[in-house]
C-alpha positions as CSV (number, residue, x, y, z in Angstrom):
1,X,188.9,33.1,-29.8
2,X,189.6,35.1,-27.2
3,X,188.1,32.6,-24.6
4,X,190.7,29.8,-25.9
5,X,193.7,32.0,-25.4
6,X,192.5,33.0,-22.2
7,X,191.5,29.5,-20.9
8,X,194.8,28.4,-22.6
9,X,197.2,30.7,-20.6
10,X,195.6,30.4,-17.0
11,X,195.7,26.6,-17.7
12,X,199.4,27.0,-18.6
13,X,200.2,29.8,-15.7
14,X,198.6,27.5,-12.9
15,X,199.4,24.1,-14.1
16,X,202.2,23.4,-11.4
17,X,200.0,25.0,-8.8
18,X,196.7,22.3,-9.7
19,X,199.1,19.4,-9.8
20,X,200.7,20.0,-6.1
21,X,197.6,19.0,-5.3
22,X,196.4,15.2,-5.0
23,X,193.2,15.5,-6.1
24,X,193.5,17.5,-9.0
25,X,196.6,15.1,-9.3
26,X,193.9,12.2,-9.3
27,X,191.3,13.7,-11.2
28,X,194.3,14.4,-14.3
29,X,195.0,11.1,-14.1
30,X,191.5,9.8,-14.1
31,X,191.3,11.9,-17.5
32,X,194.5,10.2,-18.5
33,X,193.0,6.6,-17.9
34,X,190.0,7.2,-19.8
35,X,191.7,8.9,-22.8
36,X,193.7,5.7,-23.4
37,X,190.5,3.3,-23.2
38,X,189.2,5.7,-25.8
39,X,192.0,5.4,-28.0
40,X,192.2,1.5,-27.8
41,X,188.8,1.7,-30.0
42,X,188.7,2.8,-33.8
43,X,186.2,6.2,-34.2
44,X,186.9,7.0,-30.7
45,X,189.3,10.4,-29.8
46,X,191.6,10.6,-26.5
47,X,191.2,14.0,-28.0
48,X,187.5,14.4,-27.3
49,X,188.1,13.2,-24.0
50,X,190.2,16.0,-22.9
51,X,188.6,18.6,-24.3
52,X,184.8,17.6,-22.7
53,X,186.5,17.1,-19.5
54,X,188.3,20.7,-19.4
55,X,191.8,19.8,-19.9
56,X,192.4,20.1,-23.6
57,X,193.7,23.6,-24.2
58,X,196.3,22.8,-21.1
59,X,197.3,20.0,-22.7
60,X,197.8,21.9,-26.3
61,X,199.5,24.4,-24.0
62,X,202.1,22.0,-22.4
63,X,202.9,20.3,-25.6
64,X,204.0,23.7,-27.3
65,X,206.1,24.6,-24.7
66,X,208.6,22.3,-26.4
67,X,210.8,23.7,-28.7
68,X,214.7,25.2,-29.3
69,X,214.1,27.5,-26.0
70,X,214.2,24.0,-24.2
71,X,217.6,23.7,-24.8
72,X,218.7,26.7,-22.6
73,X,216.6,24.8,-20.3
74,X,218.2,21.5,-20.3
75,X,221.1,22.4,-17.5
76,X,218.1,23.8,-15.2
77,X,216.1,20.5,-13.9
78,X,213.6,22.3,-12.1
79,X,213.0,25.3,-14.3
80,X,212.9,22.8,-17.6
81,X,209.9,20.6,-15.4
82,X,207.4,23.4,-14.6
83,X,208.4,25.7,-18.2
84,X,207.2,21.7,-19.9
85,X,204.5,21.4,-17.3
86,X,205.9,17.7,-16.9
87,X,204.2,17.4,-13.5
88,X,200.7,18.0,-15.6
89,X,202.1,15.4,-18.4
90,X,203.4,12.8,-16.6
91,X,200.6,12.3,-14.6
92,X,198.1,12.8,-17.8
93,X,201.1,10.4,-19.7
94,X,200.7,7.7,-16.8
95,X,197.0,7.2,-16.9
96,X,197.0,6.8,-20.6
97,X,199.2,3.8,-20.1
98,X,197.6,2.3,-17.4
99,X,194.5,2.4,-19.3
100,X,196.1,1.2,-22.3
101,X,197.4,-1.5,-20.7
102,X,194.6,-2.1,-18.1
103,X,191.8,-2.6,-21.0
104,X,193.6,-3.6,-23.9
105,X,192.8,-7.4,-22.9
106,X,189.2,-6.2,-22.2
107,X,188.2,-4.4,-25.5
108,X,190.0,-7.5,-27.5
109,X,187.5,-9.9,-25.3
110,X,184.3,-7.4,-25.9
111,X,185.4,-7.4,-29.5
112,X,185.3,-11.6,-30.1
113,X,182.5,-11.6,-27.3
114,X,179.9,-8.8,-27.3
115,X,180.4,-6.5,-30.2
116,X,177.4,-4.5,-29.8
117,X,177.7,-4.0,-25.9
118,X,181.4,-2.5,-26.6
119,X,180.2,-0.5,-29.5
120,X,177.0,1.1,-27.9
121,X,179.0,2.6,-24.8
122,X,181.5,4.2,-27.4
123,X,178.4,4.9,-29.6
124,X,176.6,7.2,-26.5
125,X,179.7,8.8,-25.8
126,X,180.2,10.0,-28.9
127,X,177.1,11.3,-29.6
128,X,177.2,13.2,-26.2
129,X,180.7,14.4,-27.6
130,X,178.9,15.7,-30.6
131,X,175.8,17.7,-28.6
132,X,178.2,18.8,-26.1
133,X,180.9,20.6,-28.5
134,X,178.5,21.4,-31.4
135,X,176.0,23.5,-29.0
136,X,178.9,25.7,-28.1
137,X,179.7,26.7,-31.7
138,X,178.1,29.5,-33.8
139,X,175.0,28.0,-35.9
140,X,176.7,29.3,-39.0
141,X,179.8,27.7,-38.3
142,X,177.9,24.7,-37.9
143,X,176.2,25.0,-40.8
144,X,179.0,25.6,-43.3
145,X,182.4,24.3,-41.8
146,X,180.4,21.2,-39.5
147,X,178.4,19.9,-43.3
148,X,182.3,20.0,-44.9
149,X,183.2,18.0,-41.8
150,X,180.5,15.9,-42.1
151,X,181.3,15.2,-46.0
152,X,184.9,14.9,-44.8
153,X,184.3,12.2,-42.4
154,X,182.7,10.0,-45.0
155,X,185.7,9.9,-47.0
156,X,187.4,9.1,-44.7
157,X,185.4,6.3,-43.8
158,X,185.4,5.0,-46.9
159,X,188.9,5.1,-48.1
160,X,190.2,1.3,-48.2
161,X,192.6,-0.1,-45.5
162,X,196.1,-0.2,-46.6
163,X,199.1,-2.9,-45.4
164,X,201.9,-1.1,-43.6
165,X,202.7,-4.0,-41.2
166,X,206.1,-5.8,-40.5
167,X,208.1,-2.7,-41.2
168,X,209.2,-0.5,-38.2
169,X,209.8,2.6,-40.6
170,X,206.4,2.5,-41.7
171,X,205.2,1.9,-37.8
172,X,206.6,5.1,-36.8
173,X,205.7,7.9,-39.5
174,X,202.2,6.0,-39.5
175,X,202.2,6.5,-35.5
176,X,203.3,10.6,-36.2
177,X,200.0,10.7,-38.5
178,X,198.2,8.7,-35.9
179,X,198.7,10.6,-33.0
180,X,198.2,14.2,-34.9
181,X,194.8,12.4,-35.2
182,X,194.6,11.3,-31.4
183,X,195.2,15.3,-30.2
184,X,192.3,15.9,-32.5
185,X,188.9,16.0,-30.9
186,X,186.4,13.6,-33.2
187,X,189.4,11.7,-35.1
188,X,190.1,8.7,-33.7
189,X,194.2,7.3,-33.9
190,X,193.0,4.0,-33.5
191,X,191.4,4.3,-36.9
192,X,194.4,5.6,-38.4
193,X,196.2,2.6,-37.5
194,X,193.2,-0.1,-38.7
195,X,193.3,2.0,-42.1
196,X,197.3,1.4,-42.1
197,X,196.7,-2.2,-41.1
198,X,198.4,-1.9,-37.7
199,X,195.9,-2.3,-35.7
200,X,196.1,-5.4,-34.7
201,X,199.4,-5.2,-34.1
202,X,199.2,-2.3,-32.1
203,X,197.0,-4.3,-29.9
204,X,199.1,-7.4,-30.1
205,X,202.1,-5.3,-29.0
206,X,200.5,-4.1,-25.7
207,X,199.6,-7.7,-24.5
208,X,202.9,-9.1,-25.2
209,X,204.9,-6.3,-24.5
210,X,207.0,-6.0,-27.3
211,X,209.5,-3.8,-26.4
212,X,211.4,-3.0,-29.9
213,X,207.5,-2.3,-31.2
214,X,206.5,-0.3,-28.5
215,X,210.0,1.9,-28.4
216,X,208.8,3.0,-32.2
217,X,205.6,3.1,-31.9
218,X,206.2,6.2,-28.7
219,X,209.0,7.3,-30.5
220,X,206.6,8.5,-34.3
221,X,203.9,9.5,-31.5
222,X,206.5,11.9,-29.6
223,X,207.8,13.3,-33.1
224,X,203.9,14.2,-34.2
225,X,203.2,15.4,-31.2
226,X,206.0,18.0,-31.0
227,X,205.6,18.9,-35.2
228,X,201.7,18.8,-35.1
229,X,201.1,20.4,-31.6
230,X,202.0,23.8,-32.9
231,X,200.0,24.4,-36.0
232,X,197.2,23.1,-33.9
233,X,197.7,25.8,-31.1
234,X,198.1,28.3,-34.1
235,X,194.7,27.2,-35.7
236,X,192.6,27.3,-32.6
237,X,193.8,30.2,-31.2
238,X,192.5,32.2,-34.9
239,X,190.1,29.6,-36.3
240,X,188.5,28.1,-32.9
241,X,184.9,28.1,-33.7
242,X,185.9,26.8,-37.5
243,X,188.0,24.3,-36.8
244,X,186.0,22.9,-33.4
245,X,182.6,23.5,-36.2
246,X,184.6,20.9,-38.6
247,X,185.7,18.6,-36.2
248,X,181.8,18.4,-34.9
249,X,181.2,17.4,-38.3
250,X,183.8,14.7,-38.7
251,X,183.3,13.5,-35.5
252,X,179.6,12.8,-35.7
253,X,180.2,11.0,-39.1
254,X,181.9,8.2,-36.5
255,X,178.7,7.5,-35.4
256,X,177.8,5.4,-38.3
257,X,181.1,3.2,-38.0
258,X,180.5,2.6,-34.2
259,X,176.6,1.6,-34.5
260,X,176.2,-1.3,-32.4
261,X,174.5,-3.2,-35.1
262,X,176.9,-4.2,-38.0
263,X,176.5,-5.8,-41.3
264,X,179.6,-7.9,-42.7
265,X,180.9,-5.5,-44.7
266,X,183.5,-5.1,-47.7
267,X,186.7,-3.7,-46.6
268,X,186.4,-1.1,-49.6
269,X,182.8,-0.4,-48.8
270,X,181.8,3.5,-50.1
271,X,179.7,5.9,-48.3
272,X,176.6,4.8,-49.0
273,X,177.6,1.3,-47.9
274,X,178.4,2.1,-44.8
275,X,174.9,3.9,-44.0
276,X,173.3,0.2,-45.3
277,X,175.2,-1.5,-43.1
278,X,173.7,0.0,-40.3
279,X,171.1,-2.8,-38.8
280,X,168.6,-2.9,-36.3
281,X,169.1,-5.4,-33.3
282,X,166.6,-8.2,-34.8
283,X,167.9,-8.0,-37.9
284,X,171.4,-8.5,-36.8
285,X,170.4,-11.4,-34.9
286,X,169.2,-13.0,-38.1
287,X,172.4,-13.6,-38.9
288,X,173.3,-15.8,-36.3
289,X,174.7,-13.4,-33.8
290,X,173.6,-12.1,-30.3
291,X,172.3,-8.8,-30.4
292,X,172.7,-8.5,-26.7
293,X,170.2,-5.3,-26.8
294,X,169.3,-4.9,-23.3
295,X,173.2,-5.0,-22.2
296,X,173.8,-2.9,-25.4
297,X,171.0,-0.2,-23.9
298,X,172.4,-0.1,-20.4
299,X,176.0,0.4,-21.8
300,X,174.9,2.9,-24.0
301,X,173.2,4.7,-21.0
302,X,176.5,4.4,-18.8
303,X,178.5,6.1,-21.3
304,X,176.1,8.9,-22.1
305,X,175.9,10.0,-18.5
306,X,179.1,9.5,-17.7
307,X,180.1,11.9,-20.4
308,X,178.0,14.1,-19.7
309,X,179.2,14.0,-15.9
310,X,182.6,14.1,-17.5
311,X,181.3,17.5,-19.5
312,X,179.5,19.3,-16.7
313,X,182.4,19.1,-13.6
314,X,185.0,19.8,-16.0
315,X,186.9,22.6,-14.8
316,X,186.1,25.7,-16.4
């Protein structure tokens, strides 16, 4: 607990001081780029990103700076940009776009084209994600509060997709529940939005820049943030091992929906479902499809190491 406030603070106190610098400007936005690929695929975090590469408690720590104390603020340019650490943000804000908009057109082509390559990079960096956050928790904490993630993170995979498209009012408080997801480390946004039946949408939106869409879709993401930022700060600053214990849990439970191998499932599929569906490459290719193994192995292996890279020159 005490290691989260402290990393917390000195993130907060020195943010203006690591962004004058250009590579530490570079390497933010680097972090940036590659939480917004991660959030273009359902049961992948932007959240896990920044916390195994070292950013995620000053990121917490910027978001919470928001509030009513702003307002006295407002009239003071430069004291308002380094209280909000909008140096930090807007660089970390700019690579998520780029990388949004860089690879949206390239996870829609792996998606219709090679299914299993896609899925085994996202498949290695989770389960990297998992070994690297779970070893730094208490076993006990794992035990109880990672097997009630764990159970958590199969409802959730098994609740049925609802239809909340064609209505912007619906885009925006299902982009607030979204993004509280996307801060989370091991709940992917992206699967919010394909259990709201946005997805697509979402996706369809970025290509075509759809200006009206994309206005409410930031605008529900800003409002979570701010409402959503805060009771997380609070829960990790008294419940850290817990909560990061449960999130472990849920997060690993994403495994099973990112497998490389899929059976055609039922939308409403339960649980056990799920695990059935789970199929090795031949028998996938049985079906008809290309199983693409040796590409899925060699993406796999490019995504474990690179997280792991990402994980051990983090800064501390």
């Amino acid at each position: 607990m005490q290691h989260a406030d402290q990393q917390g603070d000195s993130s907060g106190e020195e943010s203006d001081e690591l962004m004058s610098s250009a590579k530490a400007a570079s390497g933010v936005f680097l972090r940036g780029l590659l939480m917004g690929l991660a959030e273009l695929v359902p049961g992948v975090s932007g959240g896990t990103i920044a916390f195994i590469s070292g950013i995620y408690y000053r990121l917490i720590k910027a978001l919470t700076s928001f509030g009513f104390a702003s307002l006295a603020l407002v009239f003071r340019p430069t004291d308002f940009w380094r209280h909000h650490h909008l140096s930090f943000l807007a660089v970390l804000g700019l690579g998520m776009v780029v990388g949004i908009v860089l690879f949206a057109r390239l996870i829609g082509f792996m998606l219709v084209s090679a299914p299993p390559v896609l899925w085994a990079f996202f498949f290695a960096v989770i389960m990297v994600s998992v070994y690297q956050i779970g070893a730094a928790r208490p076993k006990f904490h794992l035990l109880v509060y990672g097997s009630l993630g764990l159970t958590l993170g199969l409802i959730f995979l098994s609740l049925p997709p609802q239809d909340l498209s064609g209505s912007l009012v619906s885009l925006f408080f299902a982009a607030m529940i979204a993004v509280s997801a996307w801060i989370l480390p091991g709940i992917s946004g992206s699967f919010v939005l394909l259990l709201f039946g946005l997805y697509d949408d979402v996706i369809s939106a970025i290509n075509t820049l759809d200006g009206v869409f994309l206005i409410v879709l930031a605008a529900g993401c800003a409002s979570g943030l701010l409402l959503f930022s805060r009771l997380l700060s609070w829960l990790l600053n008294r419940y850290q091992d817990a909560l990061l214990a449960l999130l472990t849990g849920f997060m690993a439970t994403a495994l099973v929906k990112l497998w490389p191998w899929q059976a055609v499932q039922d939308a409403s599929a339960g649980s056990g479902q799920l695990l059935a569906s789970m199929l090795l490459p031949h028998q996938y290719a049985q079906s008809g499809r290309e199983d693409f193994w040796l590409l899925a192995l060699v993406a796999a292996a490019v995504g474990g190491v690179g997280t792991w890279l990402l994980a051990r020159f983090a800064p501390r």
